[in-house]
DRENPA-3360 file (N, C-alpha, C; in nm, 2 decimals, always signed):
BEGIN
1 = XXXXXXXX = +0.08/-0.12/+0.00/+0.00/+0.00/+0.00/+0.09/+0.13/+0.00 ~ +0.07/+0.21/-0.09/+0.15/+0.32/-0.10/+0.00/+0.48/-0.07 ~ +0.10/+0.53/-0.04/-0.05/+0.67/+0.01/+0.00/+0.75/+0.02 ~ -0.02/+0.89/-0.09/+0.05/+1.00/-0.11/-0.04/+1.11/-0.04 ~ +0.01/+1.19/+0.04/-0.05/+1.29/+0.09/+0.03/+1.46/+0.06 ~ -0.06/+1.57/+0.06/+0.02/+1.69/+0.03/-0.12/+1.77/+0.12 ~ -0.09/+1.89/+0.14/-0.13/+2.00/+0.18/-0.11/+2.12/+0.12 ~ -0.22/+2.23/+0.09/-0.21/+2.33/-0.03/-0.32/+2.42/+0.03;
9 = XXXXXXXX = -0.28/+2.55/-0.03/-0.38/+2.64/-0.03/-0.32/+2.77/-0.08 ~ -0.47/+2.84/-0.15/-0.43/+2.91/-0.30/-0.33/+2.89/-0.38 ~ -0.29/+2.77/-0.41/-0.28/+2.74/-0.53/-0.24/+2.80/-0.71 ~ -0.42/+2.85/-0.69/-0.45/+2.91/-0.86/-0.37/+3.02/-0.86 ~ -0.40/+3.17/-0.74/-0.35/+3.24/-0.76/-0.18/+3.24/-0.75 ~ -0.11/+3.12/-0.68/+0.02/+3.19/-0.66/+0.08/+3.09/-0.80 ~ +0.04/+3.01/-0.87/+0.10/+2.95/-0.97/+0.17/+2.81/-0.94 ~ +0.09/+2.77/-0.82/+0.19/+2.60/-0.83/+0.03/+2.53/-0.86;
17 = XXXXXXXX = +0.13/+2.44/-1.02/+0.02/+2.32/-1.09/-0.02/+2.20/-0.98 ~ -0.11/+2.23/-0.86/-0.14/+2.15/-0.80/-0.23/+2.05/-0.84 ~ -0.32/+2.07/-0.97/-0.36/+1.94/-1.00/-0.28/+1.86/-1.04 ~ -0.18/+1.90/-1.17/-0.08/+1.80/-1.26/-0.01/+1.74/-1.15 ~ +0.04/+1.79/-1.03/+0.08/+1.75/-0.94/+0.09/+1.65/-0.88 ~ -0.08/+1.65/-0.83/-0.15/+1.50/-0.79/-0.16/+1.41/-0.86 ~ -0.22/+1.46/-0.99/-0.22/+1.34/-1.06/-0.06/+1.27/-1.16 ~ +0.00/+1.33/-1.15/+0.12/+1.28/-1.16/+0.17/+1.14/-1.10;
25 = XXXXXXXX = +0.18/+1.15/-0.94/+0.20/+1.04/-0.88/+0.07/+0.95/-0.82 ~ -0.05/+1.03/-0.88/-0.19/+0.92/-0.83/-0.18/+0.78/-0.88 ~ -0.11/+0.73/-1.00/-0.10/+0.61/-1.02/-0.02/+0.53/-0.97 ~ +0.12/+0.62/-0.93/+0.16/+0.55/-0.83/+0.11/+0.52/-0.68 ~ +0.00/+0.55/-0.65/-0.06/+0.53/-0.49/-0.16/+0.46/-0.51 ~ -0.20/+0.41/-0.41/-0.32/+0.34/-0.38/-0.46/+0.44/-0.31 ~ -0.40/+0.53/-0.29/-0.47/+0.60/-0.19/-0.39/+0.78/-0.25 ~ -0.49/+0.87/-0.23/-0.41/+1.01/-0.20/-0.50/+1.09/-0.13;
33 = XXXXXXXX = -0.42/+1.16/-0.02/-0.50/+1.21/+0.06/-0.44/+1.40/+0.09 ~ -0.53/+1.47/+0.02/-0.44/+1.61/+0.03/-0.55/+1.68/+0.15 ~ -0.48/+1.81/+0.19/-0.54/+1.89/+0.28/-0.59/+2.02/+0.24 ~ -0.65/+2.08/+0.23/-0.69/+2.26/+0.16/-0.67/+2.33/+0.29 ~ -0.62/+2.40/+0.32/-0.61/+2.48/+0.49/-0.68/+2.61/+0.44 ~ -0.77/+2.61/+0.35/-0.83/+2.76/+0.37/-0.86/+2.88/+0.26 ~ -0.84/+2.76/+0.09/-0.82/+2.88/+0.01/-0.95/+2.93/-0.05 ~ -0.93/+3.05/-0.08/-1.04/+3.13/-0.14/-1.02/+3.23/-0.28;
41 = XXXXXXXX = -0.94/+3.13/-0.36/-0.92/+3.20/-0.47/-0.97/+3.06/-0.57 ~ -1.04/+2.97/-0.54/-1.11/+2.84/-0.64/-1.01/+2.73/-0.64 ~ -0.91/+2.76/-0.56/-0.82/+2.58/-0.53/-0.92/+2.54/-0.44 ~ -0.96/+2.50/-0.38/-1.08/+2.42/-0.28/-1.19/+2.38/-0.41 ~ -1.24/+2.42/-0.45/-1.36/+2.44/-0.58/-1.28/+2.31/-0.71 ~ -1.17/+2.34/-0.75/-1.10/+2.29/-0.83/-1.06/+2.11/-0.72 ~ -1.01/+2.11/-0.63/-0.97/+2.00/-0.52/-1.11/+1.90/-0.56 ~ -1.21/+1.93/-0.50/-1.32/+1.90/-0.48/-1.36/+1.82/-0.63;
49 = XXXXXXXX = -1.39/+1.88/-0.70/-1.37/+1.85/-0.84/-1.34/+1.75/-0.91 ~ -1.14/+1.69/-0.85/-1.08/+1.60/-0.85/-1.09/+1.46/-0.79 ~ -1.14/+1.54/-0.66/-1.23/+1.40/-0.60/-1.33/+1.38/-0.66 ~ -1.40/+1.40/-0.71/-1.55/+1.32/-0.78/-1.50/+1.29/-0.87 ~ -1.34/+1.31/-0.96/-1.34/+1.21/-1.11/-1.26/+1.13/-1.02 ~ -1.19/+1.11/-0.95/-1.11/+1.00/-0.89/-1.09/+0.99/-0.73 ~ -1.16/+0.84/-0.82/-1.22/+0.83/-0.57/-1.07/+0.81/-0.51 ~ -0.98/+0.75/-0.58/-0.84/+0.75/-0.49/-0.82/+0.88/-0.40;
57 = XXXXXXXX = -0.84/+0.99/-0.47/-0.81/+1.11/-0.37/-0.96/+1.14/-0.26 ~ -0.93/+1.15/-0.13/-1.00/+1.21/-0.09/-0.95/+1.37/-0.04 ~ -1.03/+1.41/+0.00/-1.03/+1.57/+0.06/-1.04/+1.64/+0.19 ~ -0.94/+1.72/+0.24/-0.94/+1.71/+0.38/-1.00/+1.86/+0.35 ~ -1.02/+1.93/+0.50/-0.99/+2.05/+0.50/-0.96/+2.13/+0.68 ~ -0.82/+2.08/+0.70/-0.80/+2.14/+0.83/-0.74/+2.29/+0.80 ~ -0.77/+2.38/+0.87/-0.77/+2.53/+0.83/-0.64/+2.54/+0.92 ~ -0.54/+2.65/+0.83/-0.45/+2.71/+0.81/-0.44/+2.79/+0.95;
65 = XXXXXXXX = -0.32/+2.81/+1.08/-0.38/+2.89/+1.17/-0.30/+3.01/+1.11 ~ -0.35/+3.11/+1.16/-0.31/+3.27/+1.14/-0.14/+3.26/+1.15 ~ -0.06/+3.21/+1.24/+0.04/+3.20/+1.26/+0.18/+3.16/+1.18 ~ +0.26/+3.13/+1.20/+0.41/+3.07/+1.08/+0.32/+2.95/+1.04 ~ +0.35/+2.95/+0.91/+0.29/+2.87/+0.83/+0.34/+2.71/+0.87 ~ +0.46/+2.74/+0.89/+0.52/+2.57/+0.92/+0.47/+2.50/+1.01 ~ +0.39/+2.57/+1.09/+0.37/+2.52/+1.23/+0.23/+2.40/+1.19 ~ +0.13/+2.48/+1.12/-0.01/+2.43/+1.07/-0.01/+2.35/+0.96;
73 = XXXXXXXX = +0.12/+2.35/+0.87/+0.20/+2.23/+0.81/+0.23/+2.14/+0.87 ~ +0.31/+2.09/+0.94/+0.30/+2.01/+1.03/+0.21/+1.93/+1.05 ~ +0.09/+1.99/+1.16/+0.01/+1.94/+1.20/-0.08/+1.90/+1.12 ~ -0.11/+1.96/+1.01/-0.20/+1.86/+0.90/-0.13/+1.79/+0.87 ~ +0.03/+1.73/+0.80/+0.09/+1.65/+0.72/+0.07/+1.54/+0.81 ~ +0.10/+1.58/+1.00/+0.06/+1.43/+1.07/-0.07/+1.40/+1.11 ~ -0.16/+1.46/+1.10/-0.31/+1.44/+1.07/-0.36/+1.32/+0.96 ~ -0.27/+1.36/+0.82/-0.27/+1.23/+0.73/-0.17/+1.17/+0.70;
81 = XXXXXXXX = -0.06/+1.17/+0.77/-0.02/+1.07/+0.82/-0.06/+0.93/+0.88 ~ -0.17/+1.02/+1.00/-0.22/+0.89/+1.09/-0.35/+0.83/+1.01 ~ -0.39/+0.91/+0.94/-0.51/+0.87/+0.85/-0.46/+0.73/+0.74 ~ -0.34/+0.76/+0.71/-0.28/+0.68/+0.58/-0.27/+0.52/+0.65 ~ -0.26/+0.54/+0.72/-0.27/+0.37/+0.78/-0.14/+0.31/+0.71 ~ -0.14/+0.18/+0.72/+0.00/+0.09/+0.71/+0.06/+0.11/+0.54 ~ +0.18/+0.07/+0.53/+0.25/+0.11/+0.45/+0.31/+0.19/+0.41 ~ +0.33/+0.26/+0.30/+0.45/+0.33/+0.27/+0.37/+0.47/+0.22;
89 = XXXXXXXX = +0.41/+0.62/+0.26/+0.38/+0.74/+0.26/+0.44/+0.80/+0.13 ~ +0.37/+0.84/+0.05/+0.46/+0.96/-0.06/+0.43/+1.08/-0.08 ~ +0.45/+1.20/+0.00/+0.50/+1.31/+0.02/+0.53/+1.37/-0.08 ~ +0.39/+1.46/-0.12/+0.36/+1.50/-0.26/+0.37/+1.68/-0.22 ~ +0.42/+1.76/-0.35/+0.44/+1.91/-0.33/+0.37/+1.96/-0.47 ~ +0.30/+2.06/-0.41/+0.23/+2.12/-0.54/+0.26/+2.16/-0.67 ~ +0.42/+2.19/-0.67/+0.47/+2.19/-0.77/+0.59/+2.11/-0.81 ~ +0.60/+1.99/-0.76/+0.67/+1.88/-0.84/+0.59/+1.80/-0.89;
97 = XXXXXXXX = +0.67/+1.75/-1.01/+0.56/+1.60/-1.08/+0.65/+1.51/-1.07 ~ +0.63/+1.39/-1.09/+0.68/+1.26/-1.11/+0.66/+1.25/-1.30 ~ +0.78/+1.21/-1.34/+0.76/+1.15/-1.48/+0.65/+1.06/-1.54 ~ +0.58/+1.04/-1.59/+0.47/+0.95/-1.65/+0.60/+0.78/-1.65 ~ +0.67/+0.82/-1.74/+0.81/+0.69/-1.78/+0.79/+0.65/-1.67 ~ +0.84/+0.70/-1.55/+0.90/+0.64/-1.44/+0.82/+0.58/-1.30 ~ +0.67/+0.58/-1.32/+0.55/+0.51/-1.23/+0.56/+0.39/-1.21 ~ +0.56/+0.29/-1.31/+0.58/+0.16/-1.27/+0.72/+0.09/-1.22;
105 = XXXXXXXX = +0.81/+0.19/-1.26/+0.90/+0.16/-1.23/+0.98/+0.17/-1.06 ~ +0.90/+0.30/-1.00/+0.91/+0.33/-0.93/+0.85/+0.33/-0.84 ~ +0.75/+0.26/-0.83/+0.61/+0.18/-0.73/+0.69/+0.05/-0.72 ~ +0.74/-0.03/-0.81/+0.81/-0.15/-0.77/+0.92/-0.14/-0.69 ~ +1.02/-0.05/-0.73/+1.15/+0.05/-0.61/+1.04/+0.05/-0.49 ~ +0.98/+0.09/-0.46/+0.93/+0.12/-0.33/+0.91/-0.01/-0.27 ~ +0.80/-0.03/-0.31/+0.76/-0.20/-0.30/+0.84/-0.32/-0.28 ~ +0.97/-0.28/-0.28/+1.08/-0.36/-0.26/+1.18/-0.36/-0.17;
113 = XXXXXXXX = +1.17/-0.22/-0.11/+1.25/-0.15/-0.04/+1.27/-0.24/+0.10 ~ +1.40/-0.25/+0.13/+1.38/-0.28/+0.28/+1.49/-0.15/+0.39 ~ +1.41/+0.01/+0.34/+1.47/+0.06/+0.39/+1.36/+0.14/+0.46 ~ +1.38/+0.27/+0.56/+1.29/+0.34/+0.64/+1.22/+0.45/+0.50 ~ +1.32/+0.53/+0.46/+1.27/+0.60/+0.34/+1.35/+0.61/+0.19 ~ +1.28/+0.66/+0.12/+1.33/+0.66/+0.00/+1.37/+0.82/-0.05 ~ +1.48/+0.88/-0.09/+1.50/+0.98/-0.15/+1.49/+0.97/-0.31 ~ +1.46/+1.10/-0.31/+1.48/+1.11/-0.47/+1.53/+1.22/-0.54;
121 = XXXXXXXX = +1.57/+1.25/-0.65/+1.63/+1.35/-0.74/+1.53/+1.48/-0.78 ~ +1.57/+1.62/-0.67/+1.51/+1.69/-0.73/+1.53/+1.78/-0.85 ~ +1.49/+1.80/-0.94/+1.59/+1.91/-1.06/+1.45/+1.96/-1.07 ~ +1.52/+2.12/-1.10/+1.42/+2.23/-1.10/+1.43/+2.29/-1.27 ~ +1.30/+2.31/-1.35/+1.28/+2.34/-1.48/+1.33/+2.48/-1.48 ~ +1.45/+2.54/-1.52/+1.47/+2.65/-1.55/+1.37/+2.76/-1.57 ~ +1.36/+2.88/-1.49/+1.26/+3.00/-1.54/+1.19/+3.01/-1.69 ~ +1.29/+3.02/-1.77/+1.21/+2.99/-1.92/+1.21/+2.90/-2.00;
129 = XXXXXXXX = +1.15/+2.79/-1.90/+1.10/+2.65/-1.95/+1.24/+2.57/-2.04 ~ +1.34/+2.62/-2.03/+1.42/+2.58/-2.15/+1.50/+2.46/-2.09 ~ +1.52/+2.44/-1.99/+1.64/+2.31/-1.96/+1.63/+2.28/-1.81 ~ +1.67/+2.19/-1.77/+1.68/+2.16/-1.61/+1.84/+2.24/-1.58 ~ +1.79/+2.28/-1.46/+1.95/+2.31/-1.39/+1.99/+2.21/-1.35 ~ +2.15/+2.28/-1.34/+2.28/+2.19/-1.29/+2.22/+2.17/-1.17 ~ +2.17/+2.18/-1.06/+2.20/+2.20/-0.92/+2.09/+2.05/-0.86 ~ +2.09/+1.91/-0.78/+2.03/+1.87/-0.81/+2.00/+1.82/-0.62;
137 = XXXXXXXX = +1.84/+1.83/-0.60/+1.85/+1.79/-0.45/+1.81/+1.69/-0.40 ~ +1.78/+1.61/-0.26/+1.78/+1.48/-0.29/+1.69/+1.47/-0.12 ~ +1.58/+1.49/-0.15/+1.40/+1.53/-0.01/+1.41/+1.35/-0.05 ~ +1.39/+1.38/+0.10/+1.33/+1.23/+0.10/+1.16/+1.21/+0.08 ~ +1.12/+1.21/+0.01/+0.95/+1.23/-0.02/+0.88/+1.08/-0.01 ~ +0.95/+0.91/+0.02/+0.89/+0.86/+0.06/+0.96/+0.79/+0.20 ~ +0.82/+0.72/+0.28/+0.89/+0.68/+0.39/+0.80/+0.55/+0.43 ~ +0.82/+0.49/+0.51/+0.74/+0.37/+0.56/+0.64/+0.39/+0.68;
145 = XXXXXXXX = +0.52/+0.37/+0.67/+0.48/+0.45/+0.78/+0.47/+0.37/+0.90 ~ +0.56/+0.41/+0.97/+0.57/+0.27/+1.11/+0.51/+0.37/+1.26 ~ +0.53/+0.33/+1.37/+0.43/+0.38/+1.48/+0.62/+0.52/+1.52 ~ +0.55/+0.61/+1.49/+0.64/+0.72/+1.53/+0.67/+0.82/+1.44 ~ +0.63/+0.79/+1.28/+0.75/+0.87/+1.19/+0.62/+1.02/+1.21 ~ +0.66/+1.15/+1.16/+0.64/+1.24/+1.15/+0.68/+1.34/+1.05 ~ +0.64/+1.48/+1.06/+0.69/+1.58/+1.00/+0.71/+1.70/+1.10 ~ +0.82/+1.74/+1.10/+0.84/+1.87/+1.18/+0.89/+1.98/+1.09;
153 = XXXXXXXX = +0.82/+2.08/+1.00/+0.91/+2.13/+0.99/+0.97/+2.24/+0.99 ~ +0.94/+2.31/+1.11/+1.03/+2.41/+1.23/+1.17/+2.36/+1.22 ~ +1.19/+2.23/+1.22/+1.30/+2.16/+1.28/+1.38/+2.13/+1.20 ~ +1.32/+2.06/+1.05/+1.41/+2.00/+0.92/+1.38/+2.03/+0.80 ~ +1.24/+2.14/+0.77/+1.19/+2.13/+0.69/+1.08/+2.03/+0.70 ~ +1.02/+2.02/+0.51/+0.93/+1.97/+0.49/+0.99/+1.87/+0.37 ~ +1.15/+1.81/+0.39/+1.20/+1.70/+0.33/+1.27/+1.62/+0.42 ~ +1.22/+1.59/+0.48/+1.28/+1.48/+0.62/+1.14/+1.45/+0.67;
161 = XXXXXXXX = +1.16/+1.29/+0.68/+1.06/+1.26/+0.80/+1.17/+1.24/+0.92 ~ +1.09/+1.22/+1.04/+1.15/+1.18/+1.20/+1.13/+1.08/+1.26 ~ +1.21/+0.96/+1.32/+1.07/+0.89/+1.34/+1.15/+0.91/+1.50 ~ +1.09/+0.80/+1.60/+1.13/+0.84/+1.76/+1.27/+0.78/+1.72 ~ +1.32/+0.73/+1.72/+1.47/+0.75/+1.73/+1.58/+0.82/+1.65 ~ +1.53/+0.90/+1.63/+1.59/+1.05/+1.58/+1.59/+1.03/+1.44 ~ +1.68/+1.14/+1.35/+1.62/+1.23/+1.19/+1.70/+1.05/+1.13 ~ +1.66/+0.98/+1.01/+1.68/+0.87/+0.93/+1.77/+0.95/+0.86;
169 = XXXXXXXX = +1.87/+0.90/+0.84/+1.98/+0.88/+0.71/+2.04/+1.03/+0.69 ~ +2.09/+1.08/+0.77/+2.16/+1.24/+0.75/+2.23/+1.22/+0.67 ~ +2.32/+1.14/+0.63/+2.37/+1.20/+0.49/+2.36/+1.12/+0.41 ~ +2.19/+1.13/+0.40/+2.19/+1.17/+0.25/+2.16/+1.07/+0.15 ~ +2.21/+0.91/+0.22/+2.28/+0.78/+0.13/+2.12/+0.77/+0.04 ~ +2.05/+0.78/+0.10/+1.96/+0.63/+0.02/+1.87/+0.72/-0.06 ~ +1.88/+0.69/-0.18/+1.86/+0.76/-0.32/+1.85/+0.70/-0.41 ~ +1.73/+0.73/-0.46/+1.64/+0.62/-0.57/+1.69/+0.64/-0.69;
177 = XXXXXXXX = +1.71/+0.59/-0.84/+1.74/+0.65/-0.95/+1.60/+0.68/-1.01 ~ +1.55/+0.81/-0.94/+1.44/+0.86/-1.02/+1.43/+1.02/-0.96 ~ +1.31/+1.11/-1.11/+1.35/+1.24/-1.10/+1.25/+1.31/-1.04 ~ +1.23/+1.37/-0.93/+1.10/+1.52/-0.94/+1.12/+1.61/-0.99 ~ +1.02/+1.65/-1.11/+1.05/+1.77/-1.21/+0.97/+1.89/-1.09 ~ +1.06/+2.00/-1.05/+1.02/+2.10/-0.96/+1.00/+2.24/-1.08 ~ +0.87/+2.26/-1.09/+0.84/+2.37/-1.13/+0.86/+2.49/-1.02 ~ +0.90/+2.62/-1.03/+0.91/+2.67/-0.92/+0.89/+2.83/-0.98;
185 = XXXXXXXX = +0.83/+2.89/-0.98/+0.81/+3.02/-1.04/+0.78/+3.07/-1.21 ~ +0.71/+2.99/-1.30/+0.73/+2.92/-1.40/+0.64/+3.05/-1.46 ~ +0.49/+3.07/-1.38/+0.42/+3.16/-1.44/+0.40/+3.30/-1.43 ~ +0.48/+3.38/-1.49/+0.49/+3.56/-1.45/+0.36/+3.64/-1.41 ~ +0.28/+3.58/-1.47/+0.14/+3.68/-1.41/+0.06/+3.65/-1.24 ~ +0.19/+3.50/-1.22/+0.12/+3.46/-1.06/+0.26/+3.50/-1.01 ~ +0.37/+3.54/-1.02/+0.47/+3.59/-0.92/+0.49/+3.65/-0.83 ~ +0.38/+3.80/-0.85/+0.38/+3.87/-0.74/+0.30/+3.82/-0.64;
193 = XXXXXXXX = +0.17/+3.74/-0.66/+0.12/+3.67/-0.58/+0.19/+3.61/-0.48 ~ +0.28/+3.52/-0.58/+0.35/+3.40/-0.45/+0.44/+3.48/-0.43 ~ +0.51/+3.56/-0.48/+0.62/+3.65/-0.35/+0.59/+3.70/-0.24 ~ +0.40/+3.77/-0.22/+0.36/+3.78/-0.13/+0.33/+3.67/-0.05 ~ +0.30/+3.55/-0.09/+0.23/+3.43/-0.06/+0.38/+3.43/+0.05 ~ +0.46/+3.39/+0.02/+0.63/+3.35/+0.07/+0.69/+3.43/+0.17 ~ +0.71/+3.55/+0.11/+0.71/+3.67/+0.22/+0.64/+3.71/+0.34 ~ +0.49/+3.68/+0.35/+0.37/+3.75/+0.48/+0.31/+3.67/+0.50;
201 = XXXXXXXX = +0.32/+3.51/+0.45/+0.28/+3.43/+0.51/+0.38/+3.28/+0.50 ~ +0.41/+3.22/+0.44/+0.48/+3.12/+0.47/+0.63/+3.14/+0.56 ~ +0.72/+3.21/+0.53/+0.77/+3.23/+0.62/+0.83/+3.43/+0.66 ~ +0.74/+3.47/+0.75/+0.72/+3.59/+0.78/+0.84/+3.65/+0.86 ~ +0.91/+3.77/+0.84/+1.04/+3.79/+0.89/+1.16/+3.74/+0.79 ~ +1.14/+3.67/+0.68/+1.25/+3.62/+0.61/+1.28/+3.75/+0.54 ~ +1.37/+3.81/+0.57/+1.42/+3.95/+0.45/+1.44/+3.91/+0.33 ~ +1.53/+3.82/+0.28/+1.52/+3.77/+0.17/+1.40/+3.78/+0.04;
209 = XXXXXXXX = +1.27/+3.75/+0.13/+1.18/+3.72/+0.06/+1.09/+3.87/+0.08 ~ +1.10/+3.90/+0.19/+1.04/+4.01/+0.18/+1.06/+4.16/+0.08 ~ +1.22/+4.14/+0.05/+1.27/+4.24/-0.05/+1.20/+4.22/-0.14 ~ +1.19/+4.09/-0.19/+1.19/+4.04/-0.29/+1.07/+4.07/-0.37 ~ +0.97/+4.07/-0.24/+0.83/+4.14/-0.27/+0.80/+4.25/-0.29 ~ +0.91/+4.31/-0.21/+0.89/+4.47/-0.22/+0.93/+4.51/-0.35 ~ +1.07/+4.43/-0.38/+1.07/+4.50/-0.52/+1.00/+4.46/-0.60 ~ +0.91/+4.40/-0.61/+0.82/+4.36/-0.72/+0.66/+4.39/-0.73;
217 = XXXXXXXX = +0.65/+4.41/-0.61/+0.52/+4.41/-0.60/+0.41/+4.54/-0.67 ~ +0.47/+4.64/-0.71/+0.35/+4.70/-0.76/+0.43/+4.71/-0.94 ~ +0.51/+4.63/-0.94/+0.55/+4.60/-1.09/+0.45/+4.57/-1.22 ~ +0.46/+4.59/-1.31/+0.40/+4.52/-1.47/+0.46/+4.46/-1.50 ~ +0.44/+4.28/-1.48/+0.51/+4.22/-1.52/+0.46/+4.16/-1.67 ~ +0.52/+4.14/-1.77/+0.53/+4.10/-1.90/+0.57/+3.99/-1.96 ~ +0.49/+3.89/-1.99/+0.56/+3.76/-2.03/+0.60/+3.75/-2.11 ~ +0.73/+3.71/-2.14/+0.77/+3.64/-2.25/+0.79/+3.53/-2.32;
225 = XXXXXXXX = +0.77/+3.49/-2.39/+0.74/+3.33/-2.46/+0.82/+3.29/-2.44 ~ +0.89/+3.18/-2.42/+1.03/+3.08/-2.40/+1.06/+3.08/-2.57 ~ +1.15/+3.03/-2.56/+1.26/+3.03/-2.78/+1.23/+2.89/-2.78 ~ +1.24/+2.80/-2.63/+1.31/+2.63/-2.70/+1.20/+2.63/-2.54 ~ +1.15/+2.49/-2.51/+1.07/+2.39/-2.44/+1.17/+2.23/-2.38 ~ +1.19/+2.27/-2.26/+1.30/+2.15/-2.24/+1.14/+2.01/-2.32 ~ +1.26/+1.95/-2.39/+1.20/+1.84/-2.45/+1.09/+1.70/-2.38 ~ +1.20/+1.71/-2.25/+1.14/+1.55/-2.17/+1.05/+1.60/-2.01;
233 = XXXXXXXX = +1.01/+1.73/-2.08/+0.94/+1.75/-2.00/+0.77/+1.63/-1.93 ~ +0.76/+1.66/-1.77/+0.66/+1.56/-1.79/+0.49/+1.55/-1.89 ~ +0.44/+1.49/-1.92/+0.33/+1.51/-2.03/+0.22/+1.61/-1.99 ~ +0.24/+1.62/-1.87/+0.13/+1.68/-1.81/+0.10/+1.83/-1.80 ~ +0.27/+1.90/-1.81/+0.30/+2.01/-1.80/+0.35/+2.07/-1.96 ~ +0.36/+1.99/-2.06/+0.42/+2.03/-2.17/+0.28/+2.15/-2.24 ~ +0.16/+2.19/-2.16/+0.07/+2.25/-2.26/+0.09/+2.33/-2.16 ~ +0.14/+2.34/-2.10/+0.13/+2.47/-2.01/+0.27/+2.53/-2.01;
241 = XXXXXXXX = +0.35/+2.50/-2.11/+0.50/+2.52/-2.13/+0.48/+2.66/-2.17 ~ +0.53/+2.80/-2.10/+0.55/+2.93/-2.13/+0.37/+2.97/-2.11 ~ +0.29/+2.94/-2.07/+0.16/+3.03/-2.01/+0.18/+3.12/-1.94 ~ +0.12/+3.26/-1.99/+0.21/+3.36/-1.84/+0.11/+3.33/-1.72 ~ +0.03/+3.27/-1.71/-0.05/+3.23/-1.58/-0.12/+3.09/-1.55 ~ -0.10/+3.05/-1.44/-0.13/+2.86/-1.42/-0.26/+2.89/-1.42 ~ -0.36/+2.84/-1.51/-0.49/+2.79/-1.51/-0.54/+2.66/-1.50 ~ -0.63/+2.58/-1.43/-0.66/+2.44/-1.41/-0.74/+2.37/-1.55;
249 = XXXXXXXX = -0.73/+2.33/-1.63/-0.71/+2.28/-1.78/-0.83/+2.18/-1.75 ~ -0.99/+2.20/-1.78/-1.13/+2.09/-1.76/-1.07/+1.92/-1.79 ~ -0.98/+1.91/-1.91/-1.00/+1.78/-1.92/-0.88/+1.70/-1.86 ~ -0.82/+1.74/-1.77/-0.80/+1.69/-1.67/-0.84/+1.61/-1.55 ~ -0.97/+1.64/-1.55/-1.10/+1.58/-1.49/-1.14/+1.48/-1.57 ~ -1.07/+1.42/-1.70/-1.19/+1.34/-1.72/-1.06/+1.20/-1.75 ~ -1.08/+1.13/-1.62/-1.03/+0.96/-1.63/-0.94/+0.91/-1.76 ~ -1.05/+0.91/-1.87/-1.05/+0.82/-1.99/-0.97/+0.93/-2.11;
257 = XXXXXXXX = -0.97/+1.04/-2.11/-0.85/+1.11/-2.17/-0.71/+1.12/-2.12 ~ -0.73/+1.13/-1.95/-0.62/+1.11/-1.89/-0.52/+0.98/-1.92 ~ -0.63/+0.87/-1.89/-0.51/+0.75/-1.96/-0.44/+0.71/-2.09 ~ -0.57/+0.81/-2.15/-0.48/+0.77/-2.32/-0.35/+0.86/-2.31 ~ -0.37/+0.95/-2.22/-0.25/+1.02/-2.30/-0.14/+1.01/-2.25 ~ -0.13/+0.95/-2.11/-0.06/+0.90/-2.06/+0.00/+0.77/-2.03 ~ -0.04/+0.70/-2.06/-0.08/+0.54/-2.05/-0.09/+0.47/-1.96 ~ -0.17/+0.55/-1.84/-0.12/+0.51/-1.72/-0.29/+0.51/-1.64;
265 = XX = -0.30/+0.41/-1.53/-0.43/+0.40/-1.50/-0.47/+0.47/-1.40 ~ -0.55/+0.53/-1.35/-0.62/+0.68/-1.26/-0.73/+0.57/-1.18;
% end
């Protein structure tokens, strides 16, 4: 039994493809169980949605407290945690996908495993869609769900689980040969969004991010089309390759186009 869980909210406006997202690794799971903490720009509306085309996902909705974001992360991530019941966890982010290629291949990796968790390769799609960067990270996004493991992440982040006898595998070793494609600021007309999103609420006091808003924030931003489309991108994201803004795409909702064009079962 594999059971992928994630936590999200707004979504549409800040630009992370949280449908393609889910449904990326839904074939890999048996189960997916995400959280909404509160949004009010139509990610709840759109969530909802996904559950009625595919019962694998169900729908939580523990609300976001006013406070550091990490703290009410947390506490939802081990909310369905304990929900997921026996077997192995996969630790889904709104804006990574899993390759279509690499599902079956990588449901059996898990399935085989006789380790606590599994890391994997993150590479991030270059700002103008054109290539992966050099720089490559390595989140442990699955784990086994045994009586103790958790998420803290005040403490490690939100790429480490814990379990009671302290943080698994600090450096680093156990690393799967497979890729998370990390979209990460992809769509210019949602950026000032998520810079606010990043800055005044996820993590509040970070100067870094806060400049970052300030310099941008009452900007005109202007898209420009990408020249070239990294080629091996995943299938899911290749129509939304240079969009200046993330929109949720209707026939994505529908099962039976989903598998043709992927070849993969929902």
């Amino acid at each position: 039994m594999i059971t992928g869980i994630n936590t999200v909210r707004n979504c549409l406006s800040t630009g992370y493809p949280f449908i393609e997202a889910t449904l990326s690794v839904l074939p890999l799971c048996d189960k997916y169980l995400i959280n909404d903490g509160g949004s009010d720009d139509g990610t709840l509306e759109a969530l909802k949605e996904l559950c009625e085309s595919y019962p694998k996902v169900k729908l939580y909705q523990i609300p976001d407290t006013p406070s550091v974001r990490w703290d009410c992360v947390s506490d939802q991530l081990n909310t369905l945690i304990q929900e997921a019941g026996s077997g192995w966890i996969f630790l889904g982010n709104a804006d990574e996908l899993l390759h279509e290629e690499d599902t079956h291949a990588l449901r059996e990796y898990i399935l085989r495993s006789k380790d606590r968790i599994i890391r994997l390769n993150r590479r991030e799609i270059t700002y103008n869609w054109g290539a992966l960067s050099g720089e490559v990270y390595h989140p442990a996004r699955i784990t086994k769900n045994i009586m103790g493991v958790r998420m803290d992440w005040n403490k490690y982040g939100g790429d480490e689980f814990l379990f009671t006898d302290g943080w698994h595998d600090p450096k680093r070793a156990l690393v799967a040969p497979f890729t998370l494609y990390h979209f990460y600021n992809l769509f210019p007309l949602n950026q000032i969004k998520k810079l606010e999103n990043d800055a005044l609420r996820l993590s509040p006091g970070d100067s870094a991010r806060v400049k970052a808003y300030e310099r941008l924030k009452n900007s005109e931003i202007r898209p420009v089309a990408p020249k070239h489309i990294y080629p091996h991108l995943p299938i899911l994201m290749r129509d939304l390759a240079g969009a200046p803004k993330y929109h949720v795409r209707k026939e994505l909702f529908n099962p039976e186009w989903l598998s043709e064009l992927t070849g993969l079962k929902y």
